[in-house]
C-alpha positions in Angstrom: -3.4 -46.0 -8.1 -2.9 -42.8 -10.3 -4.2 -42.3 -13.6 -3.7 -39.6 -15.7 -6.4 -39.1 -18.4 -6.3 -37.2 -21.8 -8.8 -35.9 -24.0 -11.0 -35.2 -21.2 -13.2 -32.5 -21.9 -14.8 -30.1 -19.2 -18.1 -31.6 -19.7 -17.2 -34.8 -19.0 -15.2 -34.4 -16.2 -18.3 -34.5 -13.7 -19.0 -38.0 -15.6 -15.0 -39.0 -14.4 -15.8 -37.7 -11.0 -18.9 -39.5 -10.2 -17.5 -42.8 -11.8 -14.6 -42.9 -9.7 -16.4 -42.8 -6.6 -16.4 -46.6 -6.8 -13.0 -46.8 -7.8 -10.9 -44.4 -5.9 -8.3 -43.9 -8.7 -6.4 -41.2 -7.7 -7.1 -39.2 -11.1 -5.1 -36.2 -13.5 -7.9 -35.1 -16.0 -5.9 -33.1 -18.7 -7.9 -31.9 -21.7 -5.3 -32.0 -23.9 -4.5 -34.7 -26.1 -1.2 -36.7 -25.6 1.1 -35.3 -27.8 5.6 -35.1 -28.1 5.4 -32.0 -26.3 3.5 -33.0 -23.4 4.2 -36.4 -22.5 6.7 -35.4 -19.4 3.1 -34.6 -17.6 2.5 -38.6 -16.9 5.7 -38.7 -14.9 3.8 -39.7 -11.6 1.2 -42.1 -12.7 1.1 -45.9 -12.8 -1.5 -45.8 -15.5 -2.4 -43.3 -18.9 -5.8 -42.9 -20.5 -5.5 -42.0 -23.8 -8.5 -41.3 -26.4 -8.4 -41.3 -30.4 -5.7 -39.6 -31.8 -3.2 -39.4 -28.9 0.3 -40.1 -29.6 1.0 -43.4 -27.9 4.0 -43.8 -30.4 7.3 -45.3 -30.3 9.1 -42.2 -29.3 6.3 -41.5 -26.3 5.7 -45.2 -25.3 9.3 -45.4 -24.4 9.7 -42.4 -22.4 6.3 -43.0 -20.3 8.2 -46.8 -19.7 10.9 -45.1 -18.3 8.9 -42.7 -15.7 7.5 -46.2 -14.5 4.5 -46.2 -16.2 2.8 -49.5 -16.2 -1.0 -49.6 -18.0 -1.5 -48.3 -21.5 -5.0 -47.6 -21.9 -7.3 -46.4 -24.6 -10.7 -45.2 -23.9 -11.7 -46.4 -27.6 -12.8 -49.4 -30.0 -10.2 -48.3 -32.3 -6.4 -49.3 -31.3 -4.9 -47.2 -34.0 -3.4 -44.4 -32.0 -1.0 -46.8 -30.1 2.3 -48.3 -31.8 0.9 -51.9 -30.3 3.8 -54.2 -31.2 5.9 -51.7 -29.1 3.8 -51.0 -26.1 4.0 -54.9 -26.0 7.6 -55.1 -26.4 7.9 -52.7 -23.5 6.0 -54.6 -21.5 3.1 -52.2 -21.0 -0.6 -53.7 -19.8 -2.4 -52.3 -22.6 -6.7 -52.6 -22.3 -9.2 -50.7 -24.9 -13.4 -50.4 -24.8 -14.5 -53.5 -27.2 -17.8 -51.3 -27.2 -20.1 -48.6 -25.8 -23.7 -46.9 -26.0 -24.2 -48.0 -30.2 -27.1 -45.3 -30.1 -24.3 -42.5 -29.9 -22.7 -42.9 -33.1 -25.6 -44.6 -34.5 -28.2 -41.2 -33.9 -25.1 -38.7 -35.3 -24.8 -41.0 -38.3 -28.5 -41.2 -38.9 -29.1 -37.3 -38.6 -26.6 -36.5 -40.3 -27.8 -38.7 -43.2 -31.7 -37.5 -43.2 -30.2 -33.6 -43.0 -28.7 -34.6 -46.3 -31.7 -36.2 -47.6 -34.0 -33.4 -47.0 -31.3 -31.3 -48.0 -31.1 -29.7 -44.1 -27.9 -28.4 -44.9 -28.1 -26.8 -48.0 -31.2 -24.9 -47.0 -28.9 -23.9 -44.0 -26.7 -22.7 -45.9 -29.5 -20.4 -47.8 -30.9 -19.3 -44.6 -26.8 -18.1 -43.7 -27.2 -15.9 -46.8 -30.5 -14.4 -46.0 -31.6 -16.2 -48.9 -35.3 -18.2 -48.8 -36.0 -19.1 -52.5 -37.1 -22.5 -53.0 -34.6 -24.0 -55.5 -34.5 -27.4 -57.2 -31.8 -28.7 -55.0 -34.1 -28.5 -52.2 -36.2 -31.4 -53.7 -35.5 -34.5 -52.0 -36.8 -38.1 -52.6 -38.8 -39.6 -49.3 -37.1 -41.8 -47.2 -39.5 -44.4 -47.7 -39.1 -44.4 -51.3 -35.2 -44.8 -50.6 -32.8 -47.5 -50.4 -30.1 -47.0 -47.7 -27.0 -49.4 -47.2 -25.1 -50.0 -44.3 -21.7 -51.2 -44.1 -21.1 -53.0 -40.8 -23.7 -54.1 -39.3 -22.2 -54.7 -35.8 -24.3 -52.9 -32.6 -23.8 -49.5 -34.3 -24.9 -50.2 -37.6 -27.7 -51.9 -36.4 -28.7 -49.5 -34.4 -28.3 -46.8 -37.8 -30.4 -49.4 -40.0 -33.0 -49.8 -37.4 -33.6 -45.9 -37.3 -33.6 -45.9 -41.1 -36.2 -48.9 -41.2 -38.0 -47.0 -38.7 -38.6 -44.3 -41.5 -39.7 -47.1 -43.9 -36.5 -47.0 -46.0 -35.0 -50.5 -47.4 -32.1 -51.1 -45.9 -29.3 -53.3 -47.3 -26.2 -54.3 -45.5 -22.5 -55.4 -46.4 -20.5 -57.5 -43.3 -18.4 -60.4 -43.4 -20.2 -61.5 -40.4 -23.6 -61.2 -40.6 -25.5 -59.8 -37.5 -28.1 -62.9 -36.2 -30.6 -60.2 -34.7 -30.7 -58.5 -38.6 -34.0 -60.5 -39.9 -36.3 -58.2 -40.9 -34.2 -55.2 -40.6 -31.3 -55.6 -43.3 -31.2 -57.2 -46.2 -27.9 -58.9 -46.8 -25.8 -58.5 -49.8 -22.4 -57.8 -51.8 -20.6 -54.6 -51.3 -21.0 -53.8 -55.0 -24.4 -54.6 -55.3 -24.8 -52.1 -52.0 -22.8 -49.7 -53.5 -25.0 -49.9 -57.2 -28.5 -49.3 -55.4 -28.0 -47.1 -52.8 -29.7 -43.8 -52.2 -27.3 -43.3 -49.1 -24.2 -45.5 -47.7 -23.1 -45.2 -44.0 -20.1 -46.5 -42.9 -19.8 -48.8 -39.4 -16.9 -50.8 -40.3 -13.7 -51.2 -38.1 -10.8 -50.3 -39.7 -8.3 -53.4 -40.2 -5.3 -52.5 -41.3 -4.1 -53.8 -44.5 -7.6 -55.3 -45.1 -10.1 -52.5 -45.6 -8.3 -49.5 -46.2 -9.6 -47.2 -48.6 -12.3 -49.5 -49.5 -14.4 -46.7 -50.7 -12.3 -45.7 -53.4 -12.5 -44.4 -57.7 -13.5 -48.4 -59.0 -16.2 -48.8 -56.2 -17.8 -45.2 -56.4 -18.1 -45.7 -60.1 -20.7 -48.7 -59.5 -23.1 -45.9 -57.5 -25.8 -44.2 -58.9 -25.5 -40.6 -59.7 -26.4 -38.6 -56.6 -25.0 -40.5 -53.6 -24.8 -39.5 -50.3 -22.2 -41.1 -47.9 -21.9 -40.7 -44.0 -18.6 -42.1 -42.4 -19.0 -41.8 -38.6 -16.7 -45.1 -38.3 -12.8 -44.5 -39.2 -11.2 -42.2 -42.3 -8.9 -45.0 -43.5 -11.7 -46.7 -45.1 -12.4 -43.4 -47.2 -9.7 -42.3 -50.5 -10.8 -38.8 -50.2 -9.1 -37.8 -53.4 -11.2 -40.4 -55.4 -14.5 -39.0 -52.8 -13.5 -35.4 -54.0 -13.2 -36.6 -57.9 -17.0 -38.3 -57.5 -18.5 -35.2 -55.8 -16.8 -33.1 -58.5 -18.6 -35.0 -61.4 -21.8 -36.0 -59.4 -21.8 -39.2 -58.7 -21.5 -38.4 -55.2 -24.0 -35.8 -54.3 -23.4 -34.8 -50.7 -21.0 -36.6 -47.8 -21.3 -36.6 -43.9 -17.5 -37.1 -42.4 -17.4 -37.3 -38.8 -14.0 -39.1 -39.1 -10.9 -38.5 -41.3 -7.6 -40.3 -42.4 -4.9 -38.9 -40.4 -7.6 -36.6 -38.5 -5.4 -34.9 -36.0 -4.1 -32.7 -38.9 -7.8 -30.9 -38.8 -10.0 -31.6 -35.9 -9.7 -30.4 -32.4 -8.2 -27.1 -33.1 -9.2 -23.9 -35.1 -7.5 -22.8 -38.4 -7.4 -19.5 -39.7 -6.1 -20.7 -43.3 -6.3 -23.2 -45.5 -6.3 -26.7 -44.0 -3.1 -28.2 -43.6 -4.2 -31.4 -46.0 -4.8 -30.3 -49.8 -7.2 -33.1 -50.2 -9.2 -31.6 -47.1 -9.0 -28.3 -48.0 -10.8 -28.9 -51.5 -13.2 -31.1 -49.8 -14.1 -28.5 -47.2 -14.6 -25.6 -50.8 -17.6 -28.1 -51.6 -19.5 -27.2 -48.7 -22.4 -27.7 -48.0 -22.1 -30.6 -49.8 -19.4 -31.3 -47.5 -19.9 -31.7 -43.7 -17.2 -32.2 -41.3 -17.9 -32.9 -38.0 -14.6 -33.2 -35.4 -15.3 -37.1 -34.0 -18.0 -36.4 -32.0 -19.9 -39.5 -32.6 -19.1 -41.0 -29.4 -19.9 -37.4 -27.4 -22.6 -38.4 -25.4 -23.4 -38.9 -21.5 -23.9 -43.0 -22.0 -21.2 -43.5 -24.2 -18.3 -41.6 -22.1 -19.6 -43.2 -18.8 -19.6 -45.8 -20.5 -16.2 -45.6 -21.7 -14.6 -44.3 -18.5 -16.5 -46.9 -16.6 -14.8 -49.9 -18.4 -11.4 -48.1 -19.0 -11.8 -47.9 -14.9 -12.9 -51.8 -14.1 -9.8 -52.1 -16.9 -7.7 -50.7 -14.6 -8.9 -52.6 -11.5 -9.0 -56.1 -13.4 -5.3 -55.7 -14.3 -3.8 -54.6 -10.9 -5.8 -57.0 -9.0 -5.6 -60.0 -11.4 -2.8 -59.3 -13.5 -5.1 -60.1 -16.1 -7.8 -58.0 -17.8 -10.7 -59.6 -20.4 -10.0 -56.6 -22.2 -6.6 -56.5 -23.2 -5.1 -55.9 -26.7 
């Protein structure tokens, strides 16, 4: 069986390696993404693993069916990347990771969130100057003293709000579906109530299309308190980043962690020598260091890609043993 893999960075190729030698896959570990201009390179394979924010569109999906390409798989929660209804049409085998190490994404959300609390950044951003004054916007409010809301409250955000109750903060939560194990830890209530007595929000909401998008947006922001911080280590639909950019502009937003984006690909992953190709993004970034961008790394960790590869892998096996996979989208 030969799968080609994209996305795979030199780090984690000795992860793919030693994972494999229970599998046997015959394996093409490409660090580029999947893109229009490179999808001739999984001529070959039976099986593709794709990562966030590789094309598996239309245009690709049909052309990888026609090299005999049989599984479609995404080393990911998130689905979005791939054109679903037409990888079904085509009759591809499509699988995805339901979930992986929480502590990953949870530990970049939550130190991203205290650096902004004790104002890590900002003095950071001194330091880069040569410049060790003590100013008032190094003053920070204890964590204990603070009130942090977390929206999701799945194994990721219950992970986050378990670090943050850790540092005696009250934590509040927002889900649909409560989580059973939260007793004692959150404190479950409306989204606009969160949203009107948080010191900090962090985002760990999957993104449903049609349902949730933009959900932080002008009419919720207006409800916070003056001074906000926000962290989004879950998925940039769920942010309007020209209302975000309007709230940090007049303060009611005081500093934001964004580890994802809304049509990320545009930014992250390469290097730009101008001005962002996003205008939104680009007036965002000019806030710095209120602003931090960080390129999806939330899941860049040893557990969570073993994890990742190890399930994309028993995906893999399930299907061409079975013809079935638990997995499956």
């Amino acid at each position: 069986m030969k799968i080609i893999c994209f996305g795979v960075r030199d780090v984690e190729k000795p992860i793919f390696e030693k994972v494999n030698e229970k599998f046997g896959f015959e394996m093409t570990l490409l660090p580029e993404l999947l893109t229009h201009d490179n999808v001739e390179v999984t001529k070959g394979h039976d099986a593709v693993l794709l990562r966030a924010n590789c094309a598996a569109d239309k245009v690709n999906l049909e052309k990888m069916k026609s090299y005999g390409i049989e599984y479609m798989f995404t080393r990911t929660v998130g689905t979005n990347h791939i054109d679903v209804e037409a990888a079904k049409e085509l009759g591809f085998k499509l699988a995805y990771v339901p979930f992986y190490s929480p502590n990953a994404v949870s530990e970049l959300a939550f130190s991203m969130g205290l650096g902004m609390l004790r104002n890590v950044i900002y003095m950071y951003d001194k330091m880069d100057k040569k410049d060790f004054t003590v100013d008032s916007n190094m003053f920070a409010k204890e964590v204990r003293l603070s009130t942090i809301g977390i929206i999701g409250t799945g194994r990721i955000g219950f992970e986050a709000a378990k670090a943050w109750k850790g540092m005696g903060a009250k934590v509040i939560g927002y889900d649909p579906y409560p989580n059973p194990n939260a007793e004692g830890v959150i404190e479950y209530t409306t989204l606009e109530d969160l949203i009107s007595k948080s010191d900090l929000i962090s985002l760990h909401t999957p993104y449903i299309k049609g349902q949730n998008d933009h959900m932080i947006n002008k009419e919720l922001l207006s409800k916070a308190q003056d001074g906000l911080v926000i962290v989004n280590a879950a998925r940039g639909e769920l942010i309007n980043h020209q209302d975000l950019y309007d709230a940090l502009v007049s303060g009611k937003v005081r500093q934001v962690a964004l580890d994802t984006l809304e049509n990320e690909g545009q930014v992250f992953f390469k290097k730009h020598d101008g001005a962002l190709p996003n205008d939104v993004y680009e007036k965002l970034y000019n806030l710095k260091p209120r602003v931090l961008f960080t390129p999806h790394i939330g899941s860049f960790t040893d557990e969570a890609v073993k994890n990742m590869v190890e399930t994309s892998f028993e995906n893999l096996k399930e299907y061409s043993t079975t013809g079935d996979c638990k997995n499956k989208i």
